[in-house]
PQR file with spaces between the fields and no chain letter, atoms N, CA, C, O and H, PARSE charges and radii, in Angstrom:
ATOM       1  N    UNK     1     -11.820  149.646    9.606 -0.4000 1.5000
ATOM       2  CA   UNK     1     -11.478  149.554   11.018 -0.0000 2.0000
ATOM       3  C    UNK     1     -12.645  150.087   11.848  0.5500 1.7000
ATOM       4  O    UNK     1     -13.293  151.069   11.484 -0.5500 1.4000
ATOM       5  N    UNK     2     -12.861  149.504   12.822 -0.4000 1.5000
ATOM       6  CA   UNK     2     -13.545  149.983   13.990 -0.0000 2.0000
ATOM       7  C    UNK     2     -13.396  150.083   15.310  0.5500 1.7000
ATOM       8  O    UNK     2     -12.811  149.116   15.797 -0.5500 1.4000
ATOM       9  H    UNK     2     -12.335  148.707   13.118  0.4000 1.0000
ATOM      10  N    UNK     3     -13.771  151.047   16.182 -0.4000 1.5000
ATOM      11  CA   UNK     3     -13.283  151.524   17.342 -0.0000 2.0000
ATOM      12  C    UNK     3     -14.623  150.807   18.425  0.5500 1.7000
ATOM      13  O    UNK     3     -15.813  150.642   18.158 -0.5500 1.4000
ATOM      14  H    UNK     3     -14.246  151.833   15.787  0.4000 1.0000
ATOM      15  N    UNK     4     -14.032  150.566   19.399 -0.4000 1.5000
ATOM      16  CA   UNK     4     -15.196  149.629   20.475 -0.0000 2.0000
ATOM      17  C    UNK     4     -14.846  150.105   21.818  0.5500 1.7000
ATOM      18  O    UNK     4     -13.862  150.789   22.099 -0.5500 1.4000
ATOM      19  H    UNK     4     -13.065  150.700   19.616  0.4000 1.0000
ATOM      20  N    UNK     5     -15.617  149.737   22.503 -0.4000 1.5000
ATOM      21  CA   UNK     5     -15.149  150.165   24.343 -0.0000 2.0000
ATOM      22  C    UNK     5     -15.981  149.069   24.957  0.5500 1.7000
ATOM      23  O    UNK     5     -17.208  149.030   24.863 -0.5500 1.4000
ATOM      24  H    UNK     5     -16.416  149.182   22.275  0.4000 1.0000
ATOM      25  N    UNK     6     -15.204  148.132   25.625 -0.4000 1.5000
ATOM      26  CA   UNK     6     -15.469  147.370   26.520 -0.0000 2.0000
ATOM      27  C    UNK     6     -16.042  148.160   27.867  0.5500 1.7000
ATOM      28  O    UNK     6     -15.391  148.822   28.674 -0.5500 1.4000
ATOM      29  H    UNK     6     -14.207  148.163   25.701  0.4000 1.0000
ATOM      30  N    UNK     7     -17.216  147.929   27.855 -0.4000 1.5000
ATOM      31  CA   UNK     7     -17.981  148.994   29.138 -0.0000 2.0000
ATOM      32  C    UNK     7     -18.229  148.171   30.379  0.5500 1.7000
ATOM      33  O    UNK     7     -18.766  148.567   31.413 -0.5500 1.4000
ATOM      34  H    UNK     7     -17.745  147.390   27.200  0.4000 1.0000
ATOM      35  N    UNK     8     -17.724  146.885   30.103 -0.4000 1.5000
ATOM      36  CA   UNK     8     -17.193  146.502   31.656 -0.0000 2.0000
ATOM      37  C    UNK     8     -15.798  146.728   32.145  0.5500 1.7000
ATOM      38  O    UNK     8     -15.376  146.692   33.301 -0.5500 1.4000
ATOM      39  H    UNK     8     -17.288  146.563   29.263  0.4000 1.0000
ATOM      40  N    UNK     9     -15.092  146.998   30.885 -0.4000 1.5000
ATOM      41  CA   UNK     9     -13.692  147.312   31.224 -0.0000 2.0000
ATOM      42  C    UNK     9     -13.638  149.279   32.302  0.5500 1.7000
ATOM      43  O    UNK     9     -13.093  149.864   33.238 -0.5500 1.4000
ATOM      44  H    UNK     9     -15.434  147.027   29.946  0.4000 1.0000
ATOM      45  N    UNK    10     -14.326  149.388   31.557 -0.4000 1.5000
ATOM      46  CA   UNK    10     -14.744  151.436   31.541 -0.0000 2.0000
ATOM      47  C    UNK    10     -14.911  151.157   32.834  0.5500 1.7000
ATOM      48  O    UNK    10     -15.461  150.268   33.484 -0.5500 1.4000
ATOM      49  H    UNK    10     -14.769  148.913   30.796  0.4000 1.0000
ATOM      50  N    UNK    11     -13.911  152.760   33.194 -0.4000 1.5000
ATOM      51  CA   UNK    11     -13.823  153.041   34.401 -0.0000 2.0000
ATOM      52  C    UNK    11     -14.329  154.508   34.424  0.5500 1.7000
ATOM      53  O    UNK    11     -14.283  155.338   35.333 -0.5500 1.4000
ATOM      54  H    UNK    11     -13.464  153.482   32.666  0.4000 1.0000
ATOM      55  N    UNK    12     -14.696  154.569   33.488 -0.4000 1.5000
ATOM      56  CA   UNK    12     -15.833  156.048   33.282 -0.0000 2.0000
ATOM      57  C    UNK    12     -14.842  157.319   34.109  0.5500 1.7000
ATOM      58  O    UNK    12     -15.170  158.094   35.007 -0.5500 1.4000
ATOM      59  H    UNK    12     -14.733  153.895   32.750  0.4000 1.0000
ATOM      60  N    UNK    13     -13.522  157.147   33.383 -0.4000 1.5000
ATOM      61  CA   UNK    13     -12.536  158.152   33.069 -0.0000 2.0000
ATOM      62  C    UNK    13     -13.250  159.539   32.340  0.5500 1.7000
ATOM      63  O    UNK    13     -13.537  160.585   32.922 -0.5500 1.4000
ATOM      64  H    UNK    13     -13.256  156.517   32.654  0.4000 1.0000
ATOM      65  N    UNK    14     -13.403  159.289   31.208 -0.4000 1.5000
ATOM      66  CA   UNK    14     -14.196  160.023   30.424 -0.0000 2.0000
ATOM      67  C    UNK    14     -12.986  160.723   29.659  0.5500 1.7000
ATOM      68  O    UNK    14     -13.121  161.845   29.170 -0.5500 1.4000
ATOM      69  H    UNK    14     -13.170  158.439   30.735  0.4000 1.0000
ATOM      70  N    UNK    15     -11.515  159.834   29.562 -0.4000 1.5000
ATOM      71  CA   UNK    15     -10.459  160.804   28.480 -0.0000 2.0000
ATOM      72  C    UNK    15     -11.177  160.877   26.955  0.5500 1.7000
ATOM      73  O    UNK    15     -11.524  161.894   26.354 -0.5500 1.4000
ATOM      74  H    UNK    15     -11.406  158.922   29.958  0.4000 1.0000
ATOM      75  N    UNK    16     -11.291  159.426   26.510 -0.4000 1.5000
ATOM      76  CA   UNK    16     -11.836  159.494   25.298 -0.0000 2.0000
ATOM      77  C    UNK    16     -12.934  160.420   25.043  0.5500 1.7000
ATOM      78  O    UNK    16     -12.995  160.820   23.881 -0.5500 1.4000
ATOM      79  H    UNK    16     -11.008  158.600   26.998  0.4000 1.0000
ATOM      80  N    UNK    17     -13.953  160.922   25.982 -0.4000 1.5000
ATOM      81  CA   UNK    17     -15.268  161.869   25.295 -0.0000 2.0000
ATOM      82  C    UNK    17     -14.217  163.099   25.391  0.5500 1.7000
ATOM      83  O    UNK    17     -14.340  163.744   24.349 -0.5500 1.4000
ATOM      84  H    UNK    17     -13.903  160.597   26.926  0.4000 1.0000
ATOM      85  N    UNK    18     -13.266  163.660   26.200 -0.4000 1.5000
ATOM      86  CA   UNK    18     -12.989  164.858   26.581 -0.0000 2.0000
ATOM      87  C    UNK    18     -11.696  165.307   25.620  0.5500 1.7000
ATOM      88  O    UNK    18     -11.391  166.474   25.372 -0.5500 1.4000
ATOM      89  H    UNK    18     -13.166  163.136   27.046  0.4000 1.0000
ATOM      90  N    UNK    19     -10.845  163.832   25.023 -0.4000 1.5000
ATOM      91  CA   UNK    19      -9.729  164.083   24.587 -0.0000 2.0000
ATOM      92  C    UNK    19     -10.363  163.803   23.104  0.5500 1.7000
ATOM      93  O    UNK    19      -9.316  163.818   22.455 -0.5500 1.4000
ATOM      94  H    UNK    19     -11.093  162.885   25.224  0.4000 1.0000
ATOM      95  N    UNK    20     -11.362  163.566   22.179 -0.4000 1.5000
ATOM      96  CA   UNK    20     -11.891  163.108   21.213 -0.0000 2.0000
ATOM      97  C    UNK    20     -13.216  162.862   20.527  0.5500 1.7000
ATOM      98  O    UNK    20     -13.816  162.169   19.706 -0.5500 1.4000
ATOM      99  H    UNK    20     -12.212  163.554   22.706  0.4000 1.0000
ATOM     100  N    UNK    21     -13.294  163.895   21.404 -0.4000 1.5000
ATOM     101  CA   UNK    21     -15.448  164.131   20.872 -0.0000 2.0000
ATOM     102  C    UNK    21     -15.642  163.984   19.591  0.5500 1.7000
ATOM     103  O    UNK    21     -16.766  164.253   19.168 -0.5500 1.4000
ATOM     104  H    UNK    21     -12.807  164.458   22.071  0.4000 1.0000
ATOM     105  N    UNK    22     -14.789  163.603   18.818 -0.4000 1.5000
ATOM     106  CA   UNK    22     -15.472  163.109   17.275 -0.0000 2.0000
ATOM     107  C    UNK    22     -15.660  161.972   16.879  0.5500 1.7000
ATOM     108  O    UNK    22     -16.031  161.556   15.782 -0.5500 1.4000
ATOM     109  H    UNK    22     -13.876  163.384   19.162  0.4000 1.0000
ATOM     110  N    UNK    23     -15.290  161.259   18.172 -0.4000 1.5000
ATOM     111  CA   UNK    23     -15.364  159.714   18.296 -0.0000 2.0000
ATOM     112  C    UNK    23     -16.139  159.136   19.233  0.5500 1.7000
ATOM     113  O    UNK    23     -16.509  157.962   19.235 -0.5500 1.4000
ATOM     114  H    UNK    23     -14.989  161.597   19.063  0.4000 1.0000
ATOM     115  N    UNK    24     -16.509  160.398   20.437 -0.4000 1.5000
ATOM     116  CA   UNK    24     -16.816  159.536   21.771 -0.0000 2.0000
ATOM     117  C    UNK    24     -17.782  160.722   22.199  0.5500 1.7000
ATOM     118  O    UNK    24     -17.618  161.919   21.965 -0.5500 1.4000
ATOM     119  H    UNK    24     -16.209  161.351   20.435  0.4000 1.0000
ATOM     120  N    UNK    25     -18.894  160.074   22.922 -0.4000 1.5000
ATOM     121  CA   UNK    25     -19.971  160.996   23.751 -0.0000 2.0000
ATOM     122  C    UNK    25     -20.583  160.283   25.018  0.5500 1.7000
ATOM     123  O    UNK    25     -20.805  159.073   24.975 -0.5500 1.4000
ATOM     124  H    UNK    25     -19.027  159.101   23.112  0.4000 1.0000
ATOM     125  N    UNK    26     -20.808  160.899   25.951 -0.4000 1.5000
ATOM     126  CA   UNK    26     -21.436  160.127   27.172 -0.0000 2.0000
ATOM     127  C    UNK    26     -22.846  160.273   27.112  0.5500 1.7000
ATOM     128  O    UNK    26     -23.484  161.254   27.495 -0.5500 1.4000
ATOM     129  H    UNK    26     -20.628  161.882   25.986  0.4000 1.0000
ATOM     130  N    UNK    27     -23.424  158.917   26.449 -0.4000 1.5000
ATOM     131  CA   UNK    27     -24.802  158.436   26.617 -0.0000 2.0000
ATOM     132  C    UNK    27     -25.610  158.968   27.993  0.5500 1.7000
ATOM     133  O    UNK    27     -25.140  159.555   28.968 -0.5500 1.4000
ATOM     134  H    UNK    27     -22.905  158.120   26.137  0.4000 1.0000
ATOM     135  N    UNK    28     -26.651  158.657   27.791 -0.4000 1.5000
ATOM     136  CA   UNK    28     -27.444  158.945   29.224 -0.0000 2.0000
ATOM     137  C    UNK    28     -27.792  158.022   30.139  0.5500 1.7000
ATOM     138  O    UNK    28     -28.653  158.131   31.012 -0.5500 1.4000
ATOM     139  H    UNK    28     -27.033  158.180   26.999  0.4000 1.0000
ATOM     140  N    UNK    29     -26.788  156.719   29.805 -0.4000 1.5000
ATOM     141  CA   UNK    29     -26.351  155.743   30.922 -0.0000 2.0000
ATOM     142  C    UNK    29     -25.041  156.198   31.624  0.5500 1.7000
ATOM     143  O    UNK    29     -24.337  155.441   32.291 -0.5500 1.4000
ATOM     144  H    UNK    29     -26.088  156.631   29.095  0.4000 1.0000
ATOM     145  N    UNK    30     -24.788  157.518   31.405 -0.4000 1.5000
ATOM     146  CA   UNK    30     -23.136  158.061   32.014 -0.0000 2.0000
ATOM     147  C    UNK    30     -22.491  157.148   31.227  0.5500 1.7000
ATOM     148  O    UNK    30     -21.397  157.708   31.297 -0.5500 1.4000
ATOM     149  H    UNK    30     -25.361  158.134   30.863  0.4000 1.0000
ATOM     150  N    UNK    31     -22.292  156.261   30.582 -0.4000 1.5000
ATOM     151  CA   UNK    31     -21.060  155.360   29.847 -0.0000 2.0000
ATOM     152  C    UNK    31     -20.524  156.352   28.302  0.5500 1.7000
ATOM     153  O    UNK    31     -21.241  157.148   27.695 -0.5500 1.4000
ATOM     154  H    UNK    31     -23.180  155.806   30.526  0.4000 1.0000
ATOM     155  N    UNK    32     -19.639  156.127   28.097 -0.4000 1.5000
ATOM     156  CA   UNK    32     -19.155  156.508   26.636 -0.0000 2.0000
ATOM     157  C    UNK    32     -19.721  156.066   25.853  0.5500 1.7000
ATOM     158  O    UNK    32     -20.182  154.987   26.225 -0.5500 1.4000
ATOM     159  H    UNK    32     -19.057  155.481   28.590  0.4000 1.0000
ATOM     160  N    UNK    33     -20.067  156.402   24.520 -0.4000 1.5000
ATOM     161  CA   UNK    33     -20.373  155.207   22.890 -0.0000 2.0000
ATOM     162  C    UNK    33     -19.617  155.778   22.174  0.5500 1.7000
ATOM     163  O    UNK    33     -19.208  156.930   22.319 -0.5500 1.4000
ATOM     164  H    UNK    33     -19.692  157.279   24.218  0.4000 1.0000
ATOM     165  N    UNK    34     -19.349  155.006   21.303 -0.4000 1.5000
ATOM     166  CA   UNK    34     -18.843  155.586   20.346 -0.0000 2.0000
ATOM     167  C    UNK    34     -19.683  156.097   18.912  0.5500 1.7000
ATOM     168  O    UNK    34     -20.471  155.295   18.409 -0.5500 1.4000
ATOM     169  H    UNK    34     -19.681  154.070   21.185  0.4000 1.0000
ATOM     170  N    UNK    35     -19.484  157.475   18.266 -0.4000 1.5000
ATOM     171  CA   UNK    35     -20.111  158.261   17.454 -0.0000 2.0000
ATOM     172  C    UNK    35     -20.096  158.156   16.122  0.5500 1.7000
ATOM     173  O    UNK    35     -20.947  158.637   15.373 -0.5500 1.4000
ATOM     174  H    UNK    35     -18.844  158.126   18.674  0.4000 1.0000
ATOM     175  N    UNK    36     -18.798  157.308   15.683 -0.4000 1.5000
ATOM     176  CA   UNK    36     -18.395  156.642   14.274 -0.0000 2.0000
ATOM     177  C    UNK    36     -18.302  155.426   13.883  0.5500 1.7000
ATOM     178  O    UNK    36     -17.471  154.617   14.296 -0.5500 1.4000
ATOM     179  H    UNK    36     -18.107  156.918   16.292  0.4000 1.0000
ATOM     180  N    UNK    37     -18.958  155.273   13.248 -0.4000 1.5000
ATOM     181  CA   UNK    37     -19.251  153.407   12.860 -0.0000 2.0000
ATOM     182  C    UNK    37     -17.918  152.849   12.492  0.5500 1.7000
ATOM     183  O    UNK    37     -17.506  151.756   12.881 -0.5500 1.4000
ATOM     184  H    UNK    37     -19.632  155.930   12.912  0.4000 1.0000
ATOM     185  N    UNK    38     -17.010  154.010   11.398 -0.4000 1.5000
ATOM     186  CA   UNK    38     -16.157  153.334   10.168 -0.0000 2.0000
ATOM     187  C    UNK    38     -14.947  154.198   10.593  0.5500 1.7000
ATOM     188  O    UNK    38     -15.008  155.418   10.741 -0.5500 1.4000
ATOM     189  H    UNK    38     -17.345  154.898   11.082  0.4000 1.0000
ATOM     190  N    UNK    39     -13.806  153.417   10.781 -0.4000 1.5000
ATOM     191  CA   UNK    39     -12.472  154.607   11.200 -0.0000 2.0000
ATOM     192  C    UNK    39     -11.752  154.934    9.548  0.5500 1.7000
ATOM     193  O    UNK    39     -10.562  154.852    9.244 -0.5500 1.4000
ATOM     194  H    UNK    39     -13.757  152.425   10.661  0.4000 1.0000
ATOM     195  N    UNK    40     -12.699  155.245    8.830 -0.4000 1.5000
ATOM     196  CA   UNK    40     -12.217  155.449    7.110 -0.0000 2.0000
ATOM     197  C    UNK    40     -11.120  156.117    6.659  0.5500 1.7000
ATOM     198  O    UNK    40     -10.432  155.726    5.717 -0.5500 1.4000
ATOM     199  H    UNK    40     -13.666  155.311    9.077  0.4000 1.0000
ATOM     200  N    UNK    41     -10.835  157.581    7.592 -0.4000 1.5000
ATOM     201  CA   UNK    41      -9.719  158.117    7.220 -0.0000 2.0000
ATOM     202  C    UNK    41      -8.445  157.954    8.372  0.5500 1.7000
ATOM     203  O    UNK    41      -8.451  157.602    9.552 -0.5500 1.4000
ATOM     204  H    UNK    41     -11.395  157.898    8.358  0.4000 1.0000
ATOM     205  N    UNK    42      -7.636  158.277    7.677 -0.4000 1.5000
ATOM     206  CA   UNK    42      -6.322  158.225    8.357 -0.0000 2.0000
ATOM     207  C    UNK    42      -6.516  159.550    9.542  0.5500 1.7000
ATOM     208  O    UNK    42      -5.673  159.705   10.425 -0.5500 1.4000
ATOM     209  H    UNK    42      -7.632  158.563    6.719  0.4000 1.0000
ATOM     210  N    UNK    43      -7.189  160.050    9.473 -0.4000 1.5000
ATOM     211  CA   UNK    43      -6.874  160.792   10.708 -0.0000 2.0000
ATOM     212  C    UNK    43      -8.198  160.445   11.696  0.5500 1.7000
ATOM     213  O    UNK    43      -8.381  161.186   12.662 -0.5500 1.4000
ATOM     214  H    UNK    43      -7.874  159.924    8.756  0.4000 1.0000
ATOM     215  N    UNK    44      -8.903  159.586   11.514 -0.4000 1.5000
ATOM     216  CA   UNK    44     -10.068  158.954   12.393 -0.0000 2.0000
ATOM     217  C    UNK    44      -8.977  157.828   13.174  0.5500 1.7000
ATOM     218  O    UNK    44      -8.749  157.799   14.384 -0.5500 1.4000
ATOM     219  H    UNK    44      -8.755  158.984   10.729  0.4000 1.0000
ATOM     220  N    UNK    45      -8.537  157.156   12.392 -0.4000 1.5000
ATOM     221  CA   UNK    45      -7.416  155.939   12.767 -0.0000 2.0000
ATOM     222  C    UNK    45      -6.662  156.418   13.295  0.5500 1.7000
ATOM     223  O    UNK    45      -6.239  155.543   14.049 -0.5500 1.4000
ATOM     224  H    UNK    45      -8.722  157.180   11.410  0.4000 1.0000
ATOM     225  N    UNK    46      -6.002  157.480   13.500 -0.4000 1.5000
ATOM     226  CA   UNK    46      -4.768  158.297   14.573 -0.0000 2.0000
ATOM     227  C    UNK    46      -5.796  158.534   15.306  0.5500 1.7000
ATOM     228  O    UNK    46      -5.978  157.513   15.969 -0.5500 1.4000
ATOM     229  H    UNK    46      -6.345  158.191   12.887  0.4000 1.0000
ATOM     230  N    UNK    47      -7.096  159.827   15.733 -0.4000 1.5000
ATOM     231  CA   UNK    47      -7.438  159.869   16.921 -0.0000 2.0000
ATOM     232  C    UNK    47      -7.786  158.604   18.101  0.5500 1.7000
ATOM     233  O    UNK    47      -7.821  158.651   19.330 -0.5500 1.4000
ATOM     234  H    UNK    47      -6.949  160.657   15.194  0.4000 1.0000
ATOM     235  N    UNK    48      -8.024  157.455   17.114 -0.4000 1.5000
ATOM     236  CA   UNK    48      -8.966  156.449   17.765 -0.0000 2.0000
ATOM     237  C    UNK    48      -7.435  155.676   18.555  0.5500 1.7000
ATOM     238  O    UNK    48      -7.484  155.151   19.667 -0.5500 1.4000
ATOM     239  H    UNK    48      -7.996  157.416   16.115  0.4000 1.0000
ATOM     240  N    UNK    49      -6.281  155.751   17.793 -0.4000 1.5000
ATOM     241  CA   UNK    49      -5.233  155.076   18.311 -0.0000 2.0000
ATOM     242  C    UNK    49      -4.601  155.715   19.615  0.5500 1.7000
ATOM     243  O    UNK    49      -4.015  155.113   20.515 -0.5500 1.4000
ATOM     244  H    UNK    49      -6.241  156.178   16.890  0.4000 1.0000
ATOM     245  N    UNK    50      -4.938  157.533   19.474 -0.4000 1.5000
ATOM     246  CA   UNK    50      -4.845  158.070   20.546 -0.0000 2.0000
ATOM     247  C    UNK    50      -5.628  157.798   22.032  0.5500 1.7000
ATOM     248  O    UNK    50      -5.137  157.786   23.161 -0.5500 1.4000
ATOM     249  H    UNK    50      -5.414  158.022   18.742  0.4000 1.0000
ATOM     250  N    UNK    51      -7.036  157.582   21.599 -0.4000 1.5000
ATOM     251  CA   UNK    51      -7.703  157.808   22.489 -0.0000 2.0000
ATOM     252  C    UNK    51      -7.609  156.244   23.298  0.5500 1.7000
ATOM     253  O    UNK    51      -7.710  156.053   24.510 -0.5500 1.4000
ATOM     254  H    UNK    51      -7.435  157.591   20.682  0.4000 1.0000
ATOM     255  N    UNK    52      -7.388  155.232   22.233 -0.4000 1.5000
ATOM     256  CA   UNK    52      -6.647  153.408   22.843 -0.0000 2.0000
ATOM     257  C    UNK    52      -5.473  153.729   24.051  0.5500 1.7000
ATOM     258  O    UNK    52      -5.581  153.204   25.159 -0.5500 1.4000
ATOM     259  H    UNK    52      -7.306  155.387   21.249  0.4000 1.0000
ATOM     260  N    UNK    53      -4.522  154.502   23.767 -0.4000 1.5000
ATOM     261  CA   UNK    53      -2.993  154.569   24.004 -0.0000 2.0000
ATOM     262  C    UNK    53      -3.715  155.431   25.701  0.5500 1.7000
ATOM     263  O    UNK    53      -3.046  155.208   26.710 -0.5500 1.4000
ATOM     264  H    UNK    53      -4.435  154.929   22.867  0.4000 1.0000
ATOM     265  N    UNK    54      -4.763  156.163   25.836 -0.4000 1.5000
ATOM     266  CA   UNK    54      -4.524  157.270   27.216 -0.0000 2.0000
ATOM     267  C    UNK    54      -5.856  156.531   27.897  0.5500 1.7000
ATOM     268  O    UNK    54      -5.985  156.826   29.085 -0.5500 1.4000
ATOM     269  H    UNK    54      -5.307  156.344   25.017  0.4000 1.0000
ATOM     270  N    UNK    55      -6.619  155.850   27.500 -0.4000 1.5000
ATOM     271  CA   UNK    55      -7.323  154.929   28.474 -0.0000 2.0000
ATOM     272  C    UNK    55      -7.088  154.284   29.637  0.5500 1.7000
ATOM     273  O    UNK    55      -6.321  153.322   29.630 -0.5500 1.4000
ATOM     274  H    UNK    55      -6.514  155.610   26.535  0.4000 1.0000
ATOM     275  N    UNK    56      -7.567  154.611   30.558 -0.4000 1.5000
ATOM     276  CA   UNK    56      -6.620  154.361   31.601 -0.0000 2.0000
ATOM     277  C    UNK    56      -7.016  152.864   32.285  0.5500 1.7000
ATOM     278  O    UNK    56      -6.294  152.205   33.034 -0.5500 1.4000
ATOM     279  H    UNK    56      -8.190  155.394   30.564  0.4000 1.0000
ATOM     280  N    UNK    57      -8.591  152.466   31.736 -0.4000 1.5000
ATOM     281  CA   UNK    57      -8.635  151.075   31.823 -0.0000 2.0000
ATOM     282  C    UNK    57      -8.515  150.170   30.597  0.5500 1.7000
ATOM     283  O    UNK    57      -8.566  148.948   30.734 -0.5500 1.4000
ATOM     284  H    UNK    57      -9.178  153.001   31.128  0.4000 1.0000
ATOM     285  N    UNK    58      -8.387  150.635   29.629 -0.4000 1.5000
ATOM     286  CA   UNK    58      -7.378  149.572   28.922 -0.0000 2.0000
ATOM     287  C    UNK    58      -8.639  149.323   28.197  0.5500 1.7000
ATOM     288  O    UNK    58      -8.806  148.125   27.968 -0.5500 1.4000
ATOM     289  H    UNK    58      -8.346  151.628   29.517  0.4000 1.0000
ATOM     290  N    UNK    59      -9.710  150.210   27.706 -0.4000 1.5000
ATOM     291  CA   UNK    59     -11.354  149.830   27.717 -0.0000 2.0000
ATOM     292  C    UNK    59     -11.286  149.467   26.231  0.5500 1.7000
ATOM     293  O    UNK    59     -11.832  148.553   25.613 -0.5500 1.4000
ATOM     294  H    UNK    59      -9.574  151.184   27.892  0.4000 1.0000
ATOM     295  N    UNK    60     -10.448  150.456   25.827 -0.4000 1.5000
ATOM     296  CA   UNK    60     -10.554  151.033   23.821 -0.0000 2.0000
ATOM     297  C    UNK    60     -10.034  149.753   23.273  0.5500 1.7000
ATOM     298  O    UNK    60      -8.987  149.156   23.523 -0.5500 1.4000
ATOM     299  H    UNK    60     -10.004  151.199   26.329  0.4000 1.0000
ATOM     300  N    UNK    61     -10.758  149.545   22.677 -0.4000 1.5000
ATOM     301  CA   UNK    61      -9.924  148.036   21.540 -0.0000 2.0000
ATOM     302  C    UNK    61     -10.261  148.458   19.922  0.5500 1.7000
ATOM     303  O    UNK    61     -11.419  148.250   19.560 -0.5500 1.4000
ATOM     304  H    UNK    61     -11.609  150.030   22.474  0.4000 1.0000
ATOM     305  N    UNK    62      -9.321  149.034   18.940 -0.4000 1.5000
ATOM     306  CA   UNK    62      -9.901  148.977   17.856 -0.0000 2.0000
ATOM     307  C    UNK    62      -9.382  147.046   16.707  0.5500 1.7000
ATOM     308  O    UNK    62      -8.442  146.254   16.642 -0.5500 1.4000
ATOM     309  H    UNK    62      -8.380  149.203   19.234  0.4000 1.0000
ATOM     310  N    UNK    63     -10.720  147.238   16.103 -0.4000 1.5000
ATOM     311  CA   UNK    63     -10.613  146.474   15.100 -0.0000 2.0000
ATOM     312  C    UNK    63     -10.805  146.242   13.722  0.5500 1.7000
ATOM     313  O    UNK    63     -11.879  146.559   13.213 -0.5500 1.4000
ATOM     314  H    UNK    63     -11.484  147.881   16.157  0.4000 1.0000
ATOM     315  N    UNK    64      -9.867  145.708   13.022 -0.4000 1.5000
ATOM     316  CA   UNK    64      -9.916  145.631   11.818 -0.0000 2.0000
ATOM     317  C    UNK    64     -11.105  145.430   10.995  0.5500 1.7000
ATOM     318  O    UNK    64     -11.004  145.371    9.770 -0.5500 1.4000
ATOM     319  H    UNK    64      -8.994  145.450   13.436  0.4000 1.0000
């Protein structure tokens, strides 16, 4: 699985860097990236589903 952010969607909230810094950091374009290539464990796959679910533009898309 992998975690993505549509950065035209991004409304540069910044929940995901603040609610999940093991997934998310703000580049020095101010935008988010994401920090993990591979959502391998089950508890990478719960934060990343968390950080999908409180996005407030709807940015987070993970994929299989």
């Amino acid at each position: 699985m992998r975690i993505r952010i549509d950065l035209d969607r991004c409304s540069l909230a910044g929940e995901c860097v603040y609610n999940h810094p093991k997934l998310f950091e703000f580049g020095d374009d101010d935008y988010p990236h994401v920090l993990v290539a591979s959502l391998h464990t089950p508890q990478l796959q719960l934060e990343a589903e968390q950080a999908r679910s409180v996005c407030p533009s709807g940015a987070i898309s993970i994929e299989p």
